[in-house]
Each structure stands twice: as structure tokens, then as C-alpha cells.
N, C-alpha and C positions, 0 to 999 in steps of 0.2 A: 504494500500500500504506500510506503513512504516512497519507496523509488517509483510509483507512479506517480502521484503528486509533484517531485522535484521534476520527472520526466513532463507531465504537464506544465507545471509552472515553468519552464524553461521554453520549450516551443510556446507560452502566451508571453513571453517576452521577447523572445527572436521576432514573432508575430507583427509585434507589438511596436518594435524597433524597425523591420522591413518597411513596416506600413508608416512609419514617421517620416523616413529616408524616403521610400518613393513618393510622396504626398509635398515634400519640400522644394525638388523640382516645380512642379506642378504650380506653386505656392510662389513660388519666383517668379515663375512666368506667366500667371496671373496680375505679378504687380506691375510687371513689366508692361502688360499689353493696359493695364490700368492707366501707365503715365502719359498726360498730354504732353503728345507731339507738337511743338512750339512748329509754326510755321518761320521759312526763312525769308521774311521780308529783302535780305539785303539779297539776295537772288531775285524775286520779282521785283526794285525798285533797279536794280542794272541792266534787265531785260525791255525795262518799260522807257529808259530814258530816252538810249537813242532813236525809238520810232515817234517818239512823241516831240520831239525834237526835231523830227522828220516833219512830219506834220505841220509845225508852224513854221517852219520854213518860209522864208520869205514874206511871214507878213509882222506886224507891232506885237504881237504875242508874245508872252512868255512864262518861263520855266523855272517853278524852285519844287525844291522838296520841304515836304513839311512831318515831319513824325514818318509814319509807312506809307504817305502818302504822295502822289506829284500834282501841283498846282498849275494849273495853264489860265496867268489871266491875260483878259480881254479889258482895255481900256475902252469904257464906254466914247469920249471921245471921235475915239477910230474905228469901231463897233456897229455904233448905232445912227442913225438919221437924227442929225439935229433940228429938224423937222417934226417927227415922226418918233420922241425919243425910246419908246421900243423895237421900234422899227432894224433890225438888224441888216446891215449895207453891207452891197453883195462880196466885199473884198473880205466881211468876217465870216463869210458861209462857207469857201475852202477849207482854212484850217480847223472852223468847229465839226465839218462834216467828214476831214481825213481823219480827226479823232473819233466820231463817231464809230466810222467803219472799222477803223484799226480793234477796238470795243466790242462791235458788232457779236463775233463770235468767241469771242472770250468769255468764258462764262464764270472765269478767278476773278474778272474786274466790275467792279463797281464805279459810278458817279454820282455825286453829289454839287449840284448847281447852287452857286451864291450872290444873288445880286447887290451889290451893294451902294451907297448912293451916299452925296454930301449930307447935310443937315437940310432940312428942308420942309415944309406942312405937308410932302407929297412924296417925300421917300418910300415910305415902306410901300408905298403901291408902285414906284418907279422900278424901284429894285426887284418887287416881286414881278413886275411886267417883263423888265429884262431879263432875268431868271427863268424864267417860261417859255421866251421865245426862243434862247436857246434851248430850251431842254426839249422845246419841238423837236430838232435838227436830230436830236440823239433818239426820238421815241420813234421819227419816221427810219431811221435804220434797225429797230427794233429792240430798243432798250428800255425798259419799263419796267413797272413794277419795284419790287425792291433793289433791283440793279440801278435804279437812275431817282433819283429824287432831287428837288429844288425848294429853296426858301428864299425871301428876299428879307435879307437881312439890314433893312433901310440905312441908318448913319452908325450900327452897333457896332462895326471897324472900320475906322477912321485910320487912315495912312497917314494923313498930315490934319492935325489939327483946326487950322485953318476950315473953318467949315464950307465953305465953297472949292475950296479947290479939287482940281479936276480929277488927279489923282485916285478922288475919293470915289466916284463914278466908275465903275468896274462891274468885270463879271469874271468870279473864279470859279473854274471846272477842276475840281478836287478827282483825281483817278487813282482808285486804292483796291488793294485786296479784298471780294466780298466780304471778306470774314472781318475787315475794320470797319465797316458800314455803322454796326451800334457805336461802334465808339466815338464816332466821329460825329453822328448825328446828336451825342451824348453832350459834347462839346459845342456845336452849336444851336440845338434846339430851344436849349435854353432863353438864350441873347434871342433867338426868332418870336419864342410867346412872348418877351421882354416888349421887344417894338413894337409886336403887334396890339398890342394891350395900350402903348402910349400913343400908336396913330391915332387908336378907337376913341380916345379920351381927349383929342383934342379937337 
């Protein structure tokens, strides 16, 4: 009896110990497949520069980086009909539409439209006009939905304090990894209910 006993308790520890050993692999690579995969932004921000760059070519446009992000503004100015001031003139429809297409079938990249405008009684509706009309340009090549969004964010960034200056009169096309889209809208959604609340109130 005693030597089955020891002989039991032995195979329930070998058992015992097997099943710990193979169950810790296992137990690894569980946490393993657990860990967010960090995307490599500075791979799709080298990839995106030079064609975007392409893109404005030749015309007032231009290029920074911002966070994971690449910024293409458009000075209202050289942009739009100073007529007609939504009205977008035909020398801005190339390079907003080689960005579109470039976009088109990307389906990593996202937009985010910004209009932005001096100080003014009629900003936040200026900004939001201009911010629309381009964001036509991007929904007729078929960008929509949560891939492309617009705010017009009337005098809430100001480049030069100076509240008329021209400067201030722009349209930035933010192009970013879909996966930054909340963050980004996080950062500026805010400053947009901000404006829109002080257009309504005055």
C-alpha cells in the first residue's frame, strides 16, 4: 500500500509539473499575441512625403509635418475667388485633386479638412464654406465617411495675431494614418464646438 501511494503521488507530481511546463509556453505566447502592435508612423510619414510633395508641385501650396501627421495648406488668398470667397479658383483644383486621387485608394489614409479664417462676424461660416468646398474635391474621388471629415474652425488658429491678416485665411488638409483620425479630431473638435457656440451668440 505504501509503495502505491508514493508510486501514485509521484506520477501526480510528474503530472503535475508536465502540465505546468507545457501550459507556460502556451502562457507566453498568449501574452505575446496580447501586446499592441505600435504602428510605425515614421515609415508611412516617408512614404507619404515625397508624393505629396509631388502633388503640389508647382503651385503656393504647402508642406509641414505635424505629430503623425502631413499638413498641405492652401492660402485662401491664392485658393479662392475674391469674389466669390468660397468659391475655389481653378489653379487650386490641381493640386487639391492630385491629392485626392493619390488618397483615392488608400484605404491607411485619412483627411481631415480645416478652414480657417481672420477674426471676423462671418468667420466661422467662411471657414466652414471653405472647408467644404474643398472637401467636395476629395468626396467626388470617393473619400467619405470617416476617411475624410471637415470643420471650419473660424479665427480659433491664428498664425499672426494681427486679426486681418491674410495669412490667417487658409485651408489645411491634414493627411494621416486612419488609425490617428480620433486623435486628431480629439485635438481639434474641441476649438470647433468652441467657435461655433461664439458665432451663434453673437
Amino acid at each position: 500500500m505504501i509503495n502505491r501511494f508514493f508510486v501514485g503521488g509521484a506520477l501526480l507530481l510528474t503530472c503535475s509539473f508536465m502540465a505546468a511546463c507545457s501550459s507556460a509556453p502556451k502562457n507566453q505566447e498568449l501574452a505575446v499575441k496580447q501586446e499592441v502592435v505600435k504602428p510605425d508612423f515614421a515609415v508611412w510619414l516617408s512614404e507619404k512625403e515625397s508624393l505629396l510633395r509631388d502633388s503640389i508641385k508647382g503651385s503656393v501650396f504647402t508642406l509641414h509635418k505635424q505629430d503623425n501627421a502631413w499638413v498641405v495648406t492652401a492660402p485662401a488668398q491664392y485658393a479662392f475667388n475674391p469674389d466669390r470667397p468660397s468659391l475655389l479658383l481653378p489653379a487650386a483644383l490641381g493640386p487639391i485633386t492630385r491629392i485626392a486621387k493619390l488618397l483615392e485608394t488608400d484605404a491607411e489614409s485619412s483627411v481631415l479638412i480645416l478652414g480657417h479664417a481672420a477674426q471676423s462676424a462671418d468667420n466661422q461660416k467662411l471657414s466652414t464654406d471653405r472647408a467644404r468646398s474643398v472637401a467636395s474635391i476629395f468626396r467626388l474621388s470617393g473619400l467619405k465617411g470617416a476617411r475624410m471629415r471637415h470643420l471650419g474652425m473660424g479665427s480659433s488658429y491664428l498664425l499672426d495675431q494681427a486679426a486681418m491678416n491674410q495669412q490667417n485665411h487658409r485651408v489645411e488638409i491634414i493627411i494621416m494614418p486612419s488609425m490617428e483620425v480620433q486623435n486628431m479630431m480629439a485635438v481639434y473638435h474641441p476649438a470647433y464646438v468652441r467657435q461655433l457656440a461664439l458665432s451663434q451668440g453673437q
